[in-house]
DRENTORKOL-3810 file (N, C-alpha, C; in nm, 4 decimals):
REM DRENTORKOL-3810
@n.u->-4.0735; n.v->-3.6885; n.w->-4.6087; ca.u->-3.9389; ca.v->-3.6380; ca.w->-4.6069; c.u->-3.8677; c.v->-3.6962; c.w->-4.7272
@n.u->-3.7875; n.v->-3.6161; n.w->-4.8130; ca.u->-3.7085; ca.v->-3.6762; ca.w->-4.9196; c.u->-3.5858; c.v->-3.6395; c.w->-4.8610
@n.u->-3.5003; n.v->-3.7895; n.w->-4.9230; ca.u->-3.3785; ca.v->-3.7645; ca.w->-4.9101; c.u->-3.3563; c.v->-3.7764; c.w->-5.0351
@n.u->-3.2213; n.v->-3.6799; n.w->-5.1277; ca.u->-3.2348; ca.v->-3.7122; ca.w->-5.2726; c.u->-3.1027; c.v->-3.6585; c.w->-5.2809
@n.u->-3.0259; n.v->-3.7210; n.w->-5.3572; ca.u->-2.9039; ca.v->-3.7682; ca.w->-5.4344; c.u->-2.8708; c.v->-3.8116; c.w->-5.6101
@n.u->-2.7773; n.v->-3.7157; n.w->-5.6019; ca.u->-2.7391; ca.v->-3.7343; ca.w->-5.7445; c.u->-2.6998; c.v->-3.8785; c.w->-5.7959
@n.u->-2.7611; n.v->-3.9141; n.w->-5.9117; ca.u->-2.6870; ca.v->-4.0550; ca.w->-6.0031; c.u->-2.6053; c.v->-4.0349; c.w->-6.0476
@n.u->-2.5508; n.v->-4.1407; n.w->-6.0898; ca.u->-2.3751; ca.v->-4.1466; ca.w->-6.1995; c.u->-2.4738; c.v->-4.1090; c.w->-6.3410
@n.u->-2.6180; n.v->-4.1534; n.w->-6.3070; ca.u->-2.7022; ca.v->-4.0687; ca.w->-6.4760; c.u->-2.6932; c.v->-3.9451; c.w->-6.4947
@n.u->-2.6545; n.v->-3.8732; n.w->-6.3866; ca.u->-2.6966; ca.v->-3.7064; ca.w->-6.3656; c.u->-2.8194; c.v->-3.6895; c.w->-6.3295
@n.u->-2.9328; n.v->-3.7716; n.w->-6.2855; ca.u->-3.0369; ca.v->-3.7724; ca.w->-6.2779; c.u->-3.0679; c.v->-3.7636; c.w->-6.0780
@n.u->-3.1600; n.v->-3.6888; n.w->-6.0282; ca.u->-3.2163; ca.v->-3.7015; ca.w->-5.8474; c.u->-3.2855; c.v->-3.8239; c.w->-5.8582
@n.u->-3.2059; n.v->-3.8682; n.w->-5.7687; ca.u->-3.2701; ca.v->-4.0410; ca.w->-5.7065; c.u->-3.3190; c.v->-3.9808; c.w->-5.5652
@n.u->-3.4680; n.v->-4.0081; n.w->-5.5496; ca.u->-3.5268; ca.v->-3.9383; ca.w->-5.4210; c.u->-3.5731; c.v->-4.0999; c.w->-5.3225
@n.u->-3.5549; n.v->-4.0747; n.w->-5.1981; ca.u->-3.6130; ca.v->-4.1769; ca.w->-5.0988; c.u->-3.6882; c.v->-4.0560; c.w->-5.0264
@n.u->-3.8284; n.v->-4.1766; n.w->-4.9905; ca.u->-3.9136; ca.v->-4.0356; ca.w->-4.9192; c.u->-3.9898; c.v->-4.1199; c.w->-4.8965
@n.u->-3.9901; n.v->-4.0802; n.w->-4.7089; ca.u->-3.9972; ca.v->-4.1409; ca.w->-4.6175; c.u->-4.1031; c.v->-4.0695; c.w->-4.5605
@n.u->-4.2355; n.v->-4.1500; n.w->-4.4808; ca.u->-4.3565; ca.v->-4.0764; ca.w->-4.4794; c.u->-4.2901; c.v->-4.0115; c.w->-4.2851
@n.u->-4.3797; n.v->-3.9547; n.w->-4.2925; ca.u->-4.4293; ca.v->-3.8427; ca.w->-4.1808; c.u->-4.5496; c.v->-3.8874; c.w->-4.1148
@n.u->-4.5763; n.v->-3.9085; n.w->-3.9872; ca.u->-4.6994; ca.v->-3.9276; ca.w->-3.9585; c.u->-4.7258; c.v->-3.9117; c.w->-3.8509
@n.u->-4.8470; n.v->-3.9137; n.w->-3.7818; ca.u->-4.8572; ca.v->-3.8686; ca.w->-3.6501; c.u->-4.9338; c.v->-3.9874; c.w->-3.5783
@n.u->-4.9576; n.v->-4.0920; n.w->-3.6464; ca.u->-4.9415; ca.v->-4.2190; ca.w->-3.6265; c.u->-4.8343; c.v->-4.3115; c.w->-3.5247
@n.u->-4.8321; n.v->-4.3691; n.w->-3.4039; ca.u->-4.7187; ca.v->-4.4275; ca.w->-3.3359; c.u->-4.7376; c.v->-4.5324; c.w->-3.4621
@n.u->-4.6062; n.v->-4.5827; n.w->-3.4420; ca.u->-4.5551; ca.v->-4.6951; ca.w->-3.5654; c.u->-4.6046; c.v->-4.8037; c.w->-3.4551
@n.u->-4.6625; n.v->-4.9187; n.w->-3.5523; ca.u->-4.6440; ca.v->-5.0268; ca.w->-3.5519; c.u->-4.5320; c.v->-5.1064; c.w->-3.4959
@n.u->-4.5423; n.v->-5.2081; n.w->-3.4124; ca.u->-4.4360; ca.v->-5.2875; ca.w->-3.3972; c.u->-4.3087; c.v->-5.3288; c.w->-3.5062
@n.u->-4.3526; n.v->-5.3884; n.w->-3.5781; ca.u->-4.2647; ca.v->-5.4266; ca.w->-3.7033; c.u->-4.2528; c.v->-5.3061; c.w->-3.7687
@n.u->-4.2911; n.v->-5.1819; n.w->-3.7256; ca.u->-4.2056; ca.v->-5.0241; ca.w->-3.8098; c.u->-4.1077; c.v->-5.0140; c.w->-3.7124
@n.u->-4.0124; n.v->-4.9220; n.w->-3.7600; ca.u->-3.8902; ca.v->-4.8776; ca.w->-3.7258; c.u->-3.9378; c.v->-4.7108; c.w->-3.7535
@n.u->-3.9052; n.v->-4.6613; n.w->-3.6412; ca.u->-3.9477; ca.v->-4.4701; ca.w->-3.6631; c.u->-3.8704; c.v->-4.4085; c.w->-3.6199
@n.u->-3.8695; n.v->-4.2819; n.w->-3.6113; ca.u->-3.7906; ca.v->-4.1704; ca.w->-3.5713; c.u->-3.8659; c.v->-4.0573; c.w->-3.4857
@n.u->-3.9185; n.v->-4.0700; n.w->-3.3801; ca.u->-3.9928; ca.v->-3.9519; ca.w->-3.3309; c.u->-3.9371; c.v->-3.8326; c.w->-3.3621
@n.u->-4.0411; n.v->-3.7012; n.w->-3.3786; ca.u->-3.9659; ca.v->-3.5723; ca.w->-3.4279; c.u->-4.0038; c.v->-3.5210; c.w->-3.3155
@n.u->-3.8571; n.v->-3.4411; n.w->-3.2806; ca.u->-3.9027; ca.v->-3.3424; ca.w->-3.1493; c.u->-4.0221; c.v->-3.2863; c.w->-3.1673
@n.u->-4.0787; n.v->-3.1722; n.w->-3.0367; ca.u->-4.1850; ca.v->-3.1229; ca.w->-3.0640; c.u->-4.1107; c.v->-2.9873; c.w->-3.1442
@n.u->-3.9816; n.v->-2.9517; n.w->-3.1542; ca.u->-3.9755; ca.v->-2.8135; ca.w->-3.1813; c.u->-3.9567; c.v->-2.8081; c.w->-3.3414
@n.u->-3.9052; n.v->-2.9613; n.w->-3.4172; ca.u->-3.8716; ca.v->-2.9751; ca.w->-3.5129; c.u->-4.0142; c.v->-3.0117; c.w->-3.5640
@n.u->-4.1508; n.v->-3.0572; n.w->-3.5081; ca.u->-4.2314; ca.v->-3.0571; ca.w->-3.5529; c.u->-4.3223; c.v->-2.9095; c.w->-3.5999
@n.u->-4.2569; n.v->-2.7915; n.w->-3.4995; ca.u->-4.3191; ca.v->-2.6594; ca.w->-3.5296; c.u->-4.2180; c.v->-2.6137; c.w->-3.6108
@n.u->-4.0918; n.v->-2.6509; n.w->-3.6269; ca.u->-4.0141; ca.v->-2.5718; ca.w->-3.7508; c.u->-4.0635; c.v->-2.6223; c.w->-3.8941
@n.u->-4.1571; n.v->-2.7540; n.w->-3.8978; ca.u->-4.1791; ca.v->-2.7894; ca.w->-4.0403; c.u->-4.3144; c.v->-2.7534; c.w->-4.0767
@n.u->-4.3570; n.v->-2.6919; n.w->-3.9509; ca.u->-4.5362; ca.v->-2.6583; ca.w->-3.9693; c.u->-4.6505; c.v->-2.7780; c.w->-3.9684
@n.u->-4.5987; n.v->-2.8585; n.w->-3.8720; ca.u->-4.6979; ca.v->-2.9738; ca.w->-3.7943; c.u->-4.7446; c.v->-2.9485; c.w->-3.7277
@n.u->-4.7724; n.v->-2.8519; n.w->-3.6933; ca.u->-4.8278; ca.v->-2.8608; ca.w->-3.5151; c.u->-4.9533; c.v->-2.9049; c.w->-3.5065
@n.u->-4.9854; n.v->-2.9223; n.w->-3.6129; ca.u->-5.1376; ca.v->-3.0354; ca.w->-3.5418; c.u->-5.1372; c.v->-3.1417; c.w->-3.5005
@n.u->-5.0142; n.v->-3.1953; n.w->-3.5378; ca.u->-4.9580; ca.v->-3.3255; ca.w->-3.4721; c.u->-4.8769; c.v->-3.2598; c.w->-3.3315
@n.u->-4.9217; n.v->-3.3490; n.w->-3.2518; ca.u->-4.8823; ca.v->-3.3522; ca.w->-3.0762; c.u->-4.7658; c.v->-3.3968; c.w->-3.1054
@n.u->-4.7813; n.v->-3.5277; n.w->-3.1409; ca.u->-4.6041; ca.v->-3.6581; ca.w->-3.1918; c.u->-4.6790; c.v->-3.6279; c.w->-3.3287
@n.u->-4.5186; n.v->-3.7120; n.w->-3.3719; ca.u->-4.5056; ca.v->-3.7438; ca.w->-3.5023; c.u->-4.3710; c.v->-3.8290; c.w->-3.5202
@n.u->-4.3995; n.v->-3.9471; n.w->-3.6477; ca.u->-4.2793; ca.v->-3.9939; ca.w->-3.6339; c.u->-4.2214; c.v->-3.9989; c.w->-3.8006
@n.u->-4.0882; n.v->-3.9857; n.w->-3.8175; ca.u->-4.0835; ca.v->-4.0475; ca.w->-3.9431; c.u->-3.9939; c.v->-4.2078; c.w->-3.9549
@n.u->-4.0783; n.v->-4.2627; n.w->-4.0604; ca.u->-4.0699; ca.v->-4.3982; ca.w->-4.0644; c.u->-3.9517; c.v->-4.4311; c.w->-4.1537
@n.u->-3.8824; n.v->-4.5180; n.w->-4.0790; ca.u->-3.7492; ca.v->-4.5349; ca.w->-4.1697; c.u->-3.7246; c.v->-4.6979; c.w->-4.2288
@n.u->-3.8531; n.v->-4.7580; n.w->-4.1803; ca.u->-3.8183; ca.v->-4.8803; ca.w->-4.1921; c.u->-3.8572; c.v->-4.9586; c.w->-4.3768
@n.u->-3.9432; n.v->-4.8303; n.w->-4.4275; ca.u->-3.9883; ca.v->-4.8501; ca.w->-4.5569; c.u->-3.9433; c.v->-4.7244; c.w->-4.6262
@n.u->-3.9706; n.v->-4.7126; n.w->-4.7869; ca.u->-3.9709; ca.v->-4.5575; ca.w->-4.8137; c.u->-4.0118; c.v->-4.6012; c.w->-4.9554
@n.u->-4.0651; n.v->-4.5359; n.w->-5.0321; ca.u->-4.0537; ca.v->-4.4760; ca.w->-5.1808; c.u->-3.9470; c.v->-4.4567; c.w->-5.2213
@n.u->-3.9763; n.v->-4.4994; n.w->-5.3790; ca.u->-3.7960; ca.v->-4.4346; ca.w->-5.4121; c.u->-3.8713; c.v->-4.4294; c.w->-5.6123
@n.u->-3.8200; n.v->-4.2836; n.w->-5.5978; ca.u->-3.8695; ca.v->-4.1929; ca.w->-5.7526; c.u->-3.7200; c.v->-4.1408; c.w->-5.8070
@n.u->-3.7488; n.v->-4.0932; n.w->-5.9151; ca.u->-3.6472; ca.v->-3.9914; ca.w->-5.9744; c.u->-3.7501; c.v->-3.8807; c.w->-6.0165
@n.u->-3.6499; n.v->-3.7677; n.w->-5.9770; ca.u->-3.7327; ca.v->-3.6572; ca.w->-5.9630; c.u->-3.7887; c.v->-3.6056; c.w->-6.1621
@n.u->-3.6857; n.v->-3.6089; n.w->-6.2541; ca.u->-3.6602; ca.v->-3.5624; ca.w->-6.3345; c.u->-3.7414; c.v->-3.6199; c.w->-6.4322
@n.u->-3.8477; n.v->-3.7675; n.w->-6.3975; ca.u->-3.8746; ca.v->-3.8696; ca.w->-6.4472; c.u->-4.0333; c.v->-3.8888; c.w->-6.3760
@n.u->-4.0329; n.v->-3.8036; n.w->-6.2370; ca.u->-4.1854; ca.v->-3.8474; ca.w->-6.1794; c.u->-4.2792; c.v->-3.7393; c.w->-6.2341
@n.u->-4.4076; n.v->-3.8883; n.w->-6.2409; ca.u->-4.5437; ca.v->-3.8383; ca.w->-6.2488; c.u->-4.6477; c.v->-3.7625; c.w->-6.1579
@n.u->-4.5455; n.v->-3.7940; n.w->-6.0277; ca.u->-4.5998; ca.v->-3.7925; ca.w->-5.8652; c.u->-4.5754; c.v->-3.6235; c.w->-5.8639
@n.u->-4.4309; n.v->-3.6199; n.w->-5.8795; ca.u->-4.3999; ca.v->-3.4975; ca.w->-5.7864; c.u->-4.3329; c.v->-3.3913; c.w->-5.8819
@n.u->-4.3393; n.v->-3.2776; n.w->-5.8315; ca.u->-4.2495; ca.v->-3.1414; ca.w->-5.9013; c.u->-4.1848; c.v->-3.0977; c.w->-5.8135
@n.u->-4.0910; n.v->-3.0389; n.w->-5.8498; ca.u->-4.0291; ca.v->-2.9348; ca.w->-5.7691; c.u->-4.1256; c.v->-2.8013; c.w->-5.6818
@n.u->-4.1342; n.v->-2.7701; n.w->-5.5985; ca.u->-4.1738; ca.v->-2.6764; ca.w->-5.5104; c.u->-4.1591; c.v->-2.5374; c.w->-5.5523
@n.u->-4.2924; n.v->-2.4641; n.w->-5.5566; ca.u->-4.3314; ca.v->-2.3444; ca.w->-5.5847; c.u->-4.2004; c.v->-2.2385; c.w->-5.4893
@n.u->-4.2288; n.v->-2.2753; n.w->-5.3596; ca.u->-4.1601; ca.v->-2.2363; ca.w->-5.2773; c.u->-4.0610; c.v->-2.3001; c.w->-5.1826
@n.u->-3.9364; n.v->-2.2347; n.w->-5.1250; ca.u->-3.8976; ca.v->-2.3467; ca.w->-5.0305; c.u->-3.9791; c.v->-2.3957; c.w->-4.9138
@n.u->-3.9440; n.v->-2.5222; n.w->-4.8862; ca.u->-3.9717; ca.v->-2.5609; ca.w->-4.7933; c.u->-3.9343; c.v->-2.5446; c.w->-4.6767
@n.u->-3.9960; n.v->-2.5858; n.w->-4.5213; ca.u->-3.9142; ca.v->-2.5428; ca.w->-4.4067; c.u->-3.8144; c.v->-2.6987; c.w->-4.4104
@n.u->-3.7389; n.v->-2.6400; n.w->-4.3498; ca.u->-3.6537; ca.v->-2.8033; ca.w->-4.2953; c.u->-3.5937; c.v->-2.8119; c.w->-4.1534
@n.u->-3.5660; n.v->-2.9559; n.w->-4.1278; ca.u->-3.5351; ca.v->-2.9860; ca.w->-4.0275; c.u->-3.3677; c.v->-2.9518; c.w->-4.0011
@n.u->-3.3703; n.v->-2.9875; n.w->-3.8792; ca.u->-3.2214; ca.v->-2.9459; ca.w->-3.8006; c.u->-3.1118; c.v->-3.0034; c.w->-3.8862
@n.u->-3.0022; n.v->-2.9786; n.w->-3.8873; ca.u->-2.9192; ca.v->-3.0736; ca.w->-3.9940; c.u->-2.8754; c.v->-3.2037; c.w->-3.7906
@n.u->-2.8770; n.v->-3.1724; n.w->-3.6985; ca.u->-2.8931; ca.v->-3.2680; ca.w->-3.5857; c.u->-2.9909; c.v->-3.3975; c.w->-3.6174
@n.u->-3.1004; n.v->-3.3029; n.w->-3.6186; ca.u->-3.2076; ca.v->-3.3962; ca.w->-3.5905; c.u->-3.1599; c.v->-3.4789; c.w->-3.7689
@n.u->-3.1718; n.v->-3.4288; n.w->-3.8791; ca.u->-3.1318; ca.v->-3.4682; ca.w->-4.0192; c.u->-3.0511; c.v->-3.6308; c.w->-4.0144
@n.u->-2.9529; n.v->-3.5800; n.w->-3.9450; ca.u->-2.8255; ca.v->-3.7248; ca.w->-3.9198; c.u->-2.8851; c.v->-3.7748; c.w->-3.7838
@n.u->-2.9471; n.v->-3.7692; n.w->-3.7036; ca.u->-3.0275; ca.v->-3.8674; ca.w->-3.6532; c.u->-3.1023; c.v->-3.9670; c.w->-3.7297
@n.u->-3.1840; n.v->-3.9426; n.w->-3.8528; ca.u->-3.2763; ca.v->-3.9663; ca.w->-3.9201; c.u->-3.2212; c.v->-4.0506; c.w->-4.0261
@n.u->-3.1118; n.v->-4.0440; n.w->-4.1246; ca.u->-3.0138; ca.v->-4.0650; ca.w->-4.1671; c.u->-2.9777; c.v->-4.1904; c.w->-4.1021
@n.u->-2.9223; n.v->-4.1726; n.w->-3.9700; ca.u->-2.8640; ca.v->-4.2806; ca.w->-3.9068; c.u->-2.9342; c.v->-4.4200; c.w->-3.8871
@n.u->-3.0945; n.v->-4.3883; n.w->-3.8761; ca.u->-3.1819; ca.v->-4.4620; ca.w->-3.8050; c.u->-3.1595; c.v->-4.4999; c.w->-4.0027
@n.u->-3.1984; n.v->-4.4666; n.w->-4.0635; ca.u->-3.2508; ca.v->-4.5407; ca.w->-4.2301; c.u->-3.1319; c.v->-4.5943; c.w->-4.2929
@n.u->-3.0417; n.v->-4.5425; n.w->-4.3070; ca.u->-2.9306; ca.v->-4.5922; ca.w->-4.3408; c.u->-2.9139; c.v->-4.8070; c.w->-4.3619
@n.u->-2.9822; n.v->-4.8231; n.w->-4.3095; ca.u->-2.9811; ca.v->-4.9910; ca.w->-4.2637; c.u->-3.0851; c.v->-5.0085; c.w->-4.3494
@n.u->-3.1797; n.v->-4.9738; n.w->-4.3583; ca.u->-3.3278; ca.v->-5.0442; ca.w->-4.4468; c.u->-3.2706; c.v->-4.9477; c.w->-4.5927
@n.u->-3.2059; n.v->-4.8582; n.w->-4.6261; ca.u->-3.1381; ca.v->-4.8148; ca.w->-4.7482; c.u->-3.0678; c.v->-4.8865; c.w->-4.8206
@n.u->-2.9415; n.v->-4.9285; n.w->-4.7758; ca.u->-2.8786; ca.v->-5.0872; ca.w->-4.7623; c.u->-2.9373; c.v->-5.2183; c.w->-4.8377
@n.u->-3.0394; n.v->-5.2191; n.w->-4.7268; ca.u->-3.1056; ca.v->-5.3828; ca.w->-4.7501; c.u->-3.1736; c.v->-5.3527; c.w->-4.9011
@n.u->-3.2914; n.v->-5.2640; n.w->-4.9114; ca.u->-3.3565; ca.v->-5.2080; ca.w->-5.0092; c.u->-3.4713; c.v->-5.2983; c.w->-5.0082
@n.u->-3.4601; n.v->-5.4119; n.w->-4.8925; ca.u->-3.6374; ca.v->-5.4936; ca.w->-4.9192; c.u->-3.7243; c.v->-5.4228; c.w->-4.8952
@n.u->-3.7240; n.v->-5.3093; n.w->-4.8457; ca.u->-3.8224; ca.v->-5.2524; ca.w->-4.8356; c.u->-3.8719; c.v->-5.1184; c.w->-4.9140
@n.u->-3.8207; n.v->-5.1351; n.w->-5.0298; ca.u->-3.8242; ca.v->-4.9732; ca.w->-5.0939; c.u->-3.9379; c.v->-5.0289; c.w->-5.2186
@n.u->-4.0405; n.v->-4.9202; n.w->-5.2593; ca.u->-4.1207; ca.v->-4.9339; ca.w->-5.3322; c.u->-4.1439; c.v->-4.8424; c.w->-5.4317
@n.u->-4.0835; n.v->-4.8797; n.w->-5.5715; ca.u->-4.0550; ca.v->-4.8462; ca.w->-5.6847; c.u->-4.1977; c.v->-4.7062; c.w->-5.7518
@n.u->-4.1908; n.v->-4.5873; n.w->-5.7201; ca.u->-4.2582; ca.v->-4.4963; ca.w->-5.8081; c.u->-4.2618; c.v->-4.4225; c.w->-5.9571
@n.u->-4.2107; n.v->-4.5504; n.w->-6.0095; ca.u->-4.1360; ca.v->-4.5062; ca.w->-6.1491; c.u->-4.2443; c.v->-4.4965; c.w->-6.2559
END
């Protein structure tokens, strides 16, 4: 999942936060995705799934080696479920000990 925001550079500052169908770990912090928000993003091979908020990546789009922009759109989640998700990361965003530089 990216969350991505404009700089005072003019440049997308992206956080992107994995997806998994993995239960988290104790020392993770997650977000279970409904089951319906898991068929609106085209998971359904995952039963659960959680996204992890307690770590993330953090790229600039305009600048990565990793990633491009998308052929096509993507599906997305609820703007509900969105600020759920949001809410839960918001705190490890903050701190930033846990963000790992893709530059």
């Amino acid at each position: 999942m990216a969350i991505a925001s404009r700089g005072a550079d003019g440049l997308t500052h992206l956080a992107l936060l994995a997806i998994t169908g993995t239960a988290p770990r104790p020392d993770q912090l997650a977000v279970e995705i409904p089951p319906l928000e898991i068929r609106r993003i085209g998971l359904c091979e995952f039963k659960q799934a959680w996204i992890t908020v307690s770590e993330y990546n953090y790229d600039i789009l305009e600048r990565s080696f990793s990633l491009e922009p998308p052929a096509s759109p993507l599906p997305k989640l609820s703007q509900k479920f969105l600020k759920a998700v949001l809410k839960a990361f918001r705190p490890t965003l903050t701190a930033a000990q846990t963000r790992v530089d893709r530059l």
